[in-house]
VEXVO-913669 format. One record per residue: x, y, z of N, C-alpha, C, CB in turn. Coordinates in steps of 0.001 Angstrom, whole numbers, plus 524288, in hexadecimal, padded with zeros to 5 digits. Atoms other than C-alpha are relative to their C-alpha. Glycine has a CB too. Example, Ala and Ser with C-alpha at 12.3 -4.5 7.8 and 13.67 -1.06 7.14 Angstrom:
<pts>
8037A7FB5A800008300C7EE6C81E7880384804B0800007FC208001B804DE/7FCCC7FB5A7FFC4835667FBDC81BE47FCFE80442802DA8019E801CE7FA79/
</pts>
This chain:
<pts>
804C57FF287FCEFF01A83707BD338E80124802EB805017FD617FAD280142/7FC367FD037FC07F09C23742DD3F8B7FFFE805B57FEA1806257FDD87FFC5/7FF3E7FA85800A2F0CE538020D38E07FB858034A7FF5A80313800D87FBF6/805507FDD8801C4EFFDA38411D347D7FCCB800D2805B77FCAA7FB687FB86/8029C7FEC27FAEFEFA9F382CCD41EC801D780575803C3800F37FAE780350/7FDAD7FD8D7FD32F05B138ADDD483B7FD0B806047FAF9807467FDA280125/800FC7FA0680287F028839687D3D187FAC8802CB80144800157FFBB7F9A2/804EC7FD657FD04EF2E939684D40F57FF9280205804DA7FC737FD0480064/7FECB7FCFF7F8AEEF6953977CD5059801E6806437FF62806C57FC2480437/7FBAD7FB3F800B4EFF843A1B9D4C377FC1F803ED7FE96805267FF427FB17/805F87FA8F7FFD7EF46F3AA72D45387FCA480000802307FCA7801387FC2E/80555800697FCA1EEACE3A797D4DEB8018780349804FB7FE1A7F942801C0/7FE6A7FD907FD33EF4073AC1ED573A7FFA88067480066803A37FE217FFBA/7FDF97FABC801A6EF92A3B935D504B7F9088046B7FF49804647FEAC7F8A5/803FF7FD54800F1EEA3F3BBEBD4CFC7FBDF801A1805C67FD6E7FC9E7FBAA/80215800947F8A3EE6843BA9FD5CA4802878048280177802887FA0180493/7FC1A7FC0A7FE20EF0BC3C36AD5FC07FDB4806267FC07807877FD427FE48/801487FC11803BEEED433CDF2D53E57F8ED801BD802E0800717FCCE7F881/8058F800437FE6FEDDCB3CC34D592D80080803578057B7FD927F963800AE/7FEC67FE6C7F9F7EE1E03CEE5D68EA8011F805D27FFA08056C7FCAB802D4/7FDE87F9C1801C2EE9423DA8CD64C77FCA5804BB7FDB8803E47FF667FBA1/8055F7FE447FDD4EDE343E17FD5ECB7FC87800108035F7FDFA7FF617FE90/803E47FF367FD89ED4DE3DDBDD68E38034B8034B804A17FCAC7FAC480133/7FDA17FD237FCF1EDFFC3E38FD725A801F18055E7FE5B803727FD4180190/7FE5C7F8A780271EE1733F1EED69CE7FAEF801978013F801B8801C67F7FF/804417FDB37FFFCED89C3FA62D70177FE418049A7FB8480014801AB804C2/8036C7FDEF80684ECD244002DD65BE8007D80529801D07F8367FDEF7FE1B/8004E7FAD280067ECEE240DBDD60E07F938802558029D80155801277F93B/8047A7FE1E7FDD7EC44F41725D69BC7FD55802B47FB0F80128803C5804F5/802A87FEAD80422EBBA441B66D5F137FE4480603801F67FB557FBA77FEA1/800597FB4C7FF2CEBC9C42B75D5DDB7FB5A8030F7FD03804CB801BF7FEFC/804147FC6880252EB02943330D5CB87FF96807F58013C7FA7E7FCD9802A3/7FBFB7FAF480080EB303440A6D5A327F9A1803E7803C38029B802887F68C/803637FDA37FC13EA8AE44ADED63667FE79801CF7FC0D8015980342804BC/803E97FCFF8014CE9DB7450F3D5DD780229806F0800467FB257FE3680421/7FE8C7FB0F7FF43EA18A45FCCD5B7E7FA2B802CB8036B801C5802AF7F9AA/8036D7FD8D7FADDE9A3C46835D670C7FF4C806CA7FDA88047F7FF7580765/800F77FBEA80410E93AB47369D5EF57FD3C8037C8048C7FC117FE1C7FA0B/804637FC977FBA2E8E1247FDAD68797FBEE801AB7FCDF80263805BB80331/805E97FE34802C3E804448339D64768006B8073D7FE597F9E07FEBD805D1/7FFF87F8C9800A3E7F594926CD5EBB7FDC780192802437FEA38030C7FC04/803AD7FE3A7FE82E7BA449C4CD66097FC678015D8002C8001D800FB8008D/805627FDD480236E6E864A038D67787FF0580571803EF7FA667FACF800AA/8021B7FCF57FF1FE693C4AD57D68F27FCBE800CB802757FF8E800F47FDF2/804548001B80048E5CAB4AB5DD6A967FEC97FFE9808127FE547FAB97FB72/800727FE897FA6CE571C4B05ED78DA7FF4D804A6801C68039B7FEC78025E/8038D7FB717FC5CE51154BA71D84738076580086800407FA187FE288073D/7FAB87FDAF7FD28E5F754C250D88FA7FCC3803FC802BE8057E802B27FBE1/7FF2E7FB607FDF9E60444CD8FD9343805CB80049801BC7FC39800EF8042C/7FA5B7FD467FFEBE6D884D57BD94AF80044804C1803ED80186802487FA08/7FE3A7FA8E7FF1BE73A24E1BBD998E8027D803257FC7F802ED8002380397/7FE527FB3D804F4E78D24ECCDD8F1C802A9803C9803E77F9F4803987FC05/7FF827F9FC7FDEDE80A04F83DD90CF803FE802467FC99801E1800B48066E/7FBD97FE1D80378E89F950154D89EA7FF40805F98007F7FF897FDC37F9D9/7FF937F9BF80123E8ADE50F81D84EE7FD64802947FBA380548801707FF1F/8027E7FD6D803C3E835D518C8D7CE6804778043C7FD277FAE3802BD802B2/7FF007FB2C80148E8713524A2D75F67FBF28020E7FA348068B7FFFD7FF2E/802887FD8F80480E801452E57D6BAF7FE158046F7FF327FCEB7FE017FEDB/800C37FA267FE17E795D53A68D6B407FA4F802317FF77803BC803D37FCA8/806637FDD77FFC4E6CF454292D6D857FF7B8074C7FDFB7FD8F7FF3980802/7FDF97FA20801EFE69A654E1FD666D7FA44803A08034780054800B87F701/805087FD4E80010E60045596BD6C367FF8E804697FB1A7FF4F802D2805BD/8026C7FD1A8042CE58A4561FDD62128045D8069E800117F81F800C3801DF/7FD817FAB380063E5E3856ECAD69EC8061680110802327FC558039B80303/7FB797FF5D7FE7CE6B2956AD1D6E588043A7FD0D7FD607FFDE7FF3A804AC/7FC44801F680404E70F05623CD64CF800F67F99F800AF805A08034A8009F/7FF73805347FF00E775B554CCD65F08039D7FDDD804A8801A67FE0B7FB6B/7FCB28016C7FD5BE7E8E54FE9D7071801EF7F847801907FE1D8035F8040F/7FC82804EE7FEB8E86F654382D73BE7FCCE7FC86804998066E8021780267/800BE802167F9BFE7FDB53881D7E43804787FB187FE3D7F8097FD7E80292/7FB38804A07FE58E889A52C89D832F7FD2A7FDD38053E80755802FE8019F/8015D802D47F93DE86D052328D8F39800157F8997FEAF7F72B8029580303/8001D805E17FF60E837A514EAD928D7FC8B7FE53801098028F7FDE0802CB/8055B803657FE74E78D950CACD9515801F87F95C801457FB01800327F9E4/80045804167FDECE77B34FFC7D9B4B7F91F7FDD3801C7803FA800EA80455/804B58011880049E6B074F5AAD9B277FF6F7F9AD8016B7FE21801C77FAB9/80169804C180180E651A4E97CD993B7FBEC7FF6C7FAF17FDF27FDC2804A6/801698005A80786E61954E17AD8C1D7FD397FA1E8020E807697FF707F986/8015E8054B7FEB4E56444D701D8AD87FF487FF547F94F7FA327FEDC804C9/7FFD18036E806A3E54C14D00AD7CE57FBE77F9C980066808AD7FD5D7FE48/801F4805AF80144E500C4C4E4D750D803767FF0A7FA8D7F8957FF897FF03/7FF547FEE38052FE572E4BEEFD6A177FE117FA137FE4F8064B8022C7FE3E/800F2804418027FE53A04B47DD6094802387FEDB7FAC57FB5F7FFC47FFD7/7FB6F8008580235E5D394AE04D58E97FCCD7FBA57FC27805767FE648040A/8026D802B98054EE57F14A67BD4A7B8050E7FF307FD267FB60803ED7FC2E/7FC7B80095802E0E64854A004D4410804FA8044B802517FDAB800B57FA6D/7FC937FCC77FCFAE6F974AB5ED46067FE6F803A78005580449800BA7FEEC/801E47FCA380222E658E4B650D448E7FD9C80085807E47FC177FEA47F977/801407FDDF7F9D4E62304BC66D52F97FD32803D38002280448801B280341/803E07FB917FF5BE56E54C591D55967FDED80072805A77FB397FF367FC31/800FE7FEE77FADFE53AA4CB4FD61B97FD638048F803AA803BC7FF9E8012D/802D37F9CE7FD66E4D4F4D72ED6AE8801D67FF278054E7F82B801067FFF4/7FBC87FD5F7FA05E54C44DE26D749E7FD2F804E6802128077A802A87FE18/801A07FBC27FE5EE51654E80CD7E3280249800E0804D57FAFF800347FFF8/7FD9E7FCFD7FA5EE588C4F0EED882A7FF618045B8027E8043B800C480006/801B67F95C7FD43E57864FCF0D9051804C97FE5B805197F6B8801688031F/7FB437FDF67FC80E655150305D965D7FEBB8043980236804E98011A7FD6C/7FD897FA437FCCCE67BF50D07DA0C0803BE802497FC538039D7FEE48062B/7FD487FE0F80289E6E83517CAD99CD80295804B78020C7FDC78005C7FC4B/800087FB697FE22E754652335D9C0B8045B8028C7F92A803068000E807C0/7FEF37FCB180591E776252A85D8E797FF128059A7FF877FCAE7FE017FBC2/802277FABC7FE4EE781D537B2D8E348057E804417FCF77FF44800478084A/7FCE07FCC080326E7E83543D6D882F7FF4A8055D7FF288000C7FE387FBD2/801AA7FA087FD3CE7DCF5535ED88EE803E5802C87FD4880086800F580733/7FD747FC89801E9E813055EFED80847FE03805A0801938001B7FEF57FAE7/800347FD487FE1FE836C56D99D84D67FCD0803F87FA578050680078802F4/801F87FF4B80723E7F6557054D75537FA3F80347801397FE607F8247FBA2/8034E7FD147FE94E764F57AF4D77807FC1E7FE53804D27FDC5801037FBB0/800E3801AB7FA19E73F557780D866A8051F80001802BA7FD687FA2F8009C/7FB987FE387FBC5E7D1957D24D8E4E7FF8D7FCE48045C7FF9F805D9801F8/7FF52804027FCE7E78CB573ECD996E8014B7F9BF8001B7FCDC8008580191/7FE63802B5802B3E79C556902D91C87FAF57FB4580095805C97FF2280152/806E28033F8008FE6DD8560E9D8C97801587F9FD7FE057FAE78038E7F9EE/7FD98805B6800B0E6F10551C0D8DC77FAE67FBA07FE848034F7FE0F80655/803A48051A80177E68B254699D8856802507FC2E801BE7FED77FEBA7FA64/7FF23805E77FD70E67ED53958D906F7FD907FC0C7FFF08003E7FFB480424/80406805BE7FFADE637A52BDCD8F00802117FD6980536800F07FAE97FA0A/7FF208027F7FCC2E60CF5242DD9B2E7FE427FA3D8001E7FEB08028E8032E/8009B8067780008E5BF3516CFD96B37FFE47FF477F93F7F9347FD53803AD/7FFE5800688075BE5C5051079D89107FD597FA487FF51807BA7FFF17FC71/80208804B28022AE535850405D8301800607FDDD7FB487FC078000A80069/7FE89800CF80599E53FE4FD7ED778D7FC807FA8C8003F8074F7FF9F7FE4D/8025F8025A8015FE4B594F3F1D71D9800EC7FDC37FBE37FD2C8018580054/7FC7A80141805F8E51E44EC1FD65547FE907FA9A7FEC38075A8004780063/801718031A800E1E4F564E1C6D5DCC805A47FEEF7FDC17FB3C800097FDE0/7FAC8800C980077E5E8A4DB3CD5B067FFB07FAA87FC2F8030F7FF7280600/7FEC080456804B3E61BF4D231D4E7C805A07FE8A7FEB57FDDB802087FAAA/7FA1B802298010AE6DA04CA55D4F8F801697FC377FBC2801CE7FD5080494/7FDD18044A8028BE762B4C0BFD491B804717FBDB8036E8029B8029B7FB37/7FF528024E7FBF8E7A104B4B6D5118805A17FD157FCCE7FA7D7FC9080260/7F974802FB801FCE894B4B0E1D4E9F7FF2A7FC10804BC80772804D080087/8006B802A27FC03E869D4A694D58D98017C802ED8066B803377FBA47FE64/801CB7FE2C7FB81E89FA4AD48D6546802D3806EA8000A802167FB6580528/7FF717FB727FF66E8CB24BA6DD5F0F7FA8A801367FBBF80645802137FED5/802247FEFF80392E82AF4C1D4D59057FE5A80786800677FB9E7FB807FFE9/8022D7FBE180168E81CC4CFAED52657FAD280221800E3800947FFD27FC3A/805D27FDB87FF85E759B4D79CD52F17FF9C805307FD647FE2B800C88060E/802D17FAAB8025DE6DCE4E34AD4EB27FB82800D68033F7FDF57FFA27F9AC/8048F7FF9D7FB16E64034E948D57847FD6E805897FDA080300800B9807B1/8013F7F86580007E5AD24F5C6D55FE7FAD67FE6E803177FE95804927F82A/805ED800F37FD7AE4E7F4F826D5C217FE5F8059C802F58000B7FA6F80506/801E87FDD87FD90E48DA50185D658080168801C8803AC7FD9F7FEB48005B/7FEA07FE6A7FC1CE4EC650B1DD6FD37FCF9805038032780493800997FEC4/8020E7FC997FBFDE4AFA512C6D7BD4802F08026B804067FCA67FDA380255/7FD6D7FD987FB8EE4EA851C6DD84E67FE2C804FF80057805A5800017FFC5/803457FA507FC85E4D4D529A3D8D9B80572802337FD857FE718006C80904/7FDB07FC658014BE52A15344CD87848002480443802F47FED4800C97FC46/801EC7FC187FBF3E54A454019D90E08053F805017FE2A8002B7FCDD807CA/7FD9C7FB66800E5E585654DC7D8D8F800978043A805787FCB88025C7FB70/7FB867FC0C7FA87E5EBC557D9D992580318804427FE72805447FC61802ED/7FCD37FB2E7FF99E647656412D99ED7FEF8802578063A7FE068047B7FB04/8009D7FE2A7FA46E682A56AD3DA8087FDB58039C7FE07804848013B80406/8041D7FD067FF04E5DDD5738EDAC517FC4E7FFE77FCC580114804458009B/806457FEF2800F1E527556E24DA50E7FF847FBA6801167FD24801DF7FABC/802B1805B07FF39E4A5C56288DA6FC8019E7FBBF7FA137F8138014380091/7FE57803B980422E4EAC556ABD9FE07FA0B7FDB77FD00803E77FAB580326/8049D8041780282E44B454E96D94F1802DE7FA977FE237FCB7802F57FA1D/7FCA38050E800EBE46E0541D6D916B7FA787FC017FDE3803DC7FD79806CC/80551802A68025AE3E06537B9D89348027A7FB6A7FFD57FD2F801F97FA25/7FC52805488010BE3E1D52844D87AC7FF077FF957F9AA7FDAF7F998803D4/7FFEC800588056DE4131527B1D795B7FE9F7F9747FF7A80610802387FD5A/7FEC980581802C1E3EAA51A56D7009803E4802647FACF7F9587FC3E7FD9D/7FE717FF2F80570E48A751AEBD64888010B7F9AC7FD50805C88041A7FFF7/7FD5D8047A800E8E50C750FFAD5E5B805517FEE87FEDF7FE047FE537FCF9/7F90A8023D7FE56E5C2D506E6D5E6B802B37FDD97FA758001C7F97680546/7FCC78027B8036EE654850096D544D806DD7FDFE801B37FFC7804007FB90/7FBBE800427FE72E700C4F93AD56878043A7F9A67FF767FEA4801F68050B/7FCE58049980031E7B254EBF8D568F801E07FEDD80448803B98000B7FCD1/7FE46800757FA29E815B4E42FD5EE2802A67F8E67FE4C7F940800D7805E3/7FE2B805E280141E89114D6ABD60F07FCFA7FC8480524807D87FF628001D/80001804767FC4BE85F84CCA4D6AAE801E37F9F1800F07FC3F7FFB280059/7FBA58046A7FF01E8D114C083D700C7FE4F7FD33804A78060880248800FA/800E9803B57FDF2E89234B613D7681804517FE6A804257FEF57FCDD7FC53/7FADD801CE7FB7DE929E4B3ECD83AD7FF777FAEF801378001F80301805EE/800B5806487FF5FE8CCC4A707D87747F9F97FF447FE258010E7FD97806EF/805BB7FEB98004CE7E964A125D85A27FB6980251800B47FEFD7FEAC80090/803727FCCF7FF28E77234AA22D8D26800898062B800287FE757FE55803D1/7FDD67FAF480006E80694B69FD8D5E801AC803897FB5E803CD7FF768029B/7FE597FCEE8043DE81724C016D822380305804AD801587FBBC801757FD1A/7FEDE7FABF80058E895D4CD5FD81278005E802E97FA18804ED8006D802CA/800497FEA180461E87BB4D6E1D7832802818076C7FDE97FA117FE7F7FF78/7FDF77F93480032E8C0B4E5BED73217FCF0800987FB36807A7801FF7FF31/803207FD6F803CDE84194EE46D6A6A80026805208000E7FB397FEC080042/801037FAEC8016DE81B54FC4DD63C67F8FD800DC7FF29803AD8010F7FA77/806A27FF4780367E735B5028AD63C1800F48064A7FFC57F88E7FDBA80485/801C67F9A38012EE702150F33D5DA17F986800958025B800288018A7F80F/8063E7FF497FF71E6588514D1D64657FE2E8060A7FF167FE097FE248063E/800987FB758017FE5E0652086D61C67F9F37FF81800CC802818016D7FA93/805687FE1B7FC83E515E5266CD6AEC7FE28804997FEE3800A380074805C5/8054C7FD6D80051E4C6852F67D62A1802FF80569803377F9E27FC2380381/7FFA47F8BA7FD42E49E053E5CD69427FAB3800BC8026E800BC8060A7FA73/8040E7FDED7FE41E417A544FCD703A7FEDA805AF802277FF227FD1B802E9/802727F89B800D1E3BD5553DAD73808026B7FFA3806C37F5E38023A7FE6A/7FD748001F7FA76E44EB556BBD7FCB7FC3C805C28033E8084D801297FF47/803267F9C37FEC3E3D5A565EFD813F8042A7FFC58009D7FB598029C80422/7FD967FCDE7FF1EE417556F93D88C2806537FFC3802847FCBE801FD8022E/7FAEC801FD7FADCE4D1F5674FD919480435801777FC348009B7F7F98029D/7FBB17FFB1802E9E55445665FD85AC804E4805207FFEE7FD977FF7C7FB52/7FCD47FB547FEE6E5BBA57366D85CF7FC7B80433801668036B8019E7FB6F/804E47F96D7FE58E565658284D8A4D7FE26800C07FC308022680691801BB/801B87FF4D802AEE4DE65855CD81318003D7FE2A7FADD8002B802CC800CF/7FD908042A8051BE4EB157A46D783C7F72E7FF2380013806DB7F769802DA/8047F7FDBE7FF02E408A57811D72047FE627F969802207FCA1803AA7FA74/80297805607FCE5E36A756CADD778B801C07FB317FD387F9207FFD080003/800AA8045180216E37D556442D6D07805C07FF187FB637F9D2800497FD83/7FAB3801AC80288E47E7563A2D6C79801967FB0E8012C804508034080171/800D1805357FFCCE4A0855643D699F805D87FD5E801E67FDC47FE0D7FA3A/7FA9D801307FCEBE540D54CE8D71347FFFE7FB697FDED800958002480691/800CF8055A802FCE59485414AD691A804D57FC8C803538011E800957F83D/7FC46802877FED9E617453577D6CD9803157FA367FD5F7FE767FFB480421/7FDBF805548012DE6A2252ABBD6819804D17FD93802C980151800107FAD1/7F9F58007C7FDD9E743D52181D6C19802DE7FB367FEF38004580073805E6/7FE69807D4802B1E7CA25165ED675E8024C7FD6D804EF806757FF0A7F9BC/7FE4F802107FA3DE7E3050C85D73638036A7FB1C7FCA17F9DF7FDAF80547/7FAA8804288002FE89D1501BED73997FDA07FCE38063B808458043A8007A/801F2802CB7FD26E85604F80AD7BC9802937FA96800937FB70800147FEA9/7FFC4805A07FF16E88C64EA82D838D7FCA37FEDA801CC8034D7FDF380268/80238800CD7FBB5E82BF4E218D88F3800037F957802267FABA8026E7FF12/7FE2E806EF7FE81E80C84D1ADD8F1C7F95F7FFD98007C805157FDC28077D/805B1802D57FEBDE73C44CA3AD8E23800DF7F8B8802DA7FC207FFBE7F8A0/7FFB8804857FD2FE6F824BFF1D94C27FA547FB597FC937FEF88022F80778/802FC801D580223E680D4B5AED8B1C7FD677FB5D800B180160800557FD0F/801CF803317FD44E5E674AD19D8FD17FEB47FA137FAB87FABE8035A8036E/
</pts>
């Protein structure tokens, strides 16, 4: 009986001790892993105004002197709208640069007869594709400008043409409200009846044509 008593003390003991010991192992902190932090896609969709500028080149032909070479630069401002449906981006843009384009052959004009553009507009309706904060484009639409014909010693003419535009382009998203962008437009204003300025005895209704492919940057600011 003796013994039997001493063996219950004994586990009662060993199981006190086994009990303590767990309640003295501190409990594993239970690991919850973070939520992944996803950025929202960009959106397109919005009023912008910018600044543009770059370089022309192309050429203008008259009826009685032939074709000659223009070149130059222009610099402007660009206001827009675009509206962005899934990755599909549609939009209307419109600018008008200071220009100075211009170009002059001696080609039967010994003084030398020049064609110059001094401002340029453009009116376009632009259809992108939205890679989230890059997106391609396509643009055409509607251009304007003063065409002006010259030769020394006669009076210059000069008309405001409408022709039209065609053209691509990338754009890139810098932060949420800042875009930059680079583009090509073909433009082309058409002609018009320069008379008598064109060369000496050139007839009234020698016609003065112009085109020009512009390379363009530019930065908007999107509200």
């Amino acid at each position: 009986m003796k013994r039997l008593c001493l063996t219950v003390i004994g586990l009662v003991a060993l199981t006190g001790a086994a009990v303590a010991a767990d309640l003295a192992r501190p409990q594993p902190v239970p690991y919850y892993p973070k939520a992944a932090v996803f950025a929202p896609p960009y959106s397109w969709t919005g009023f912008y105004v910018g600044i543009n500028g770059g370089g022309a080149f192309g050429s203008s032909n008259w009826d009685s002197t032939g074709s000659r070479n223009i070149s130059g630069g222009l610099v402007g401002g660009t206001v827009g709208y675009n509206y962005q449906f899934g990755q599909v981006v549609t939009g209307l843009e419109g600018d008008i640069d200071w220009a100075d384009i211009n170009g002059s052959t001696t080609n039967a004009c010994p003084p030398g007869c020049k064609t110059s553009d001094t401002w340029l507009a453009t009116a376009r309706g632009r259809l992108g594709y939205a890679a989230d904060r890059f997106m391609p484009f396509v643009t055409a639409g509607a251009a304007f400008g003063d065409i002006r014909a010259s030769a020394p010693g006669f009076a210059s003419s000069s008309a405001t043409k409408t022709g039209w535009t065609v053209g691509g382009g990338l754009e890139a998203a810098l932060t949420t409200n800042w875009t930059a962008k680079v583009e090509y437009l073909y433009v082309d204003l058409g002609s018009f009846n320069c008379g008598l300025v064109c060369s000496a005895g050139a007839s009234a209704t020698d016609k003065v044509s112009f085109n020009a492919n512009l390379l363009r940057a530019g930065v908007n600011y999107k509200f």
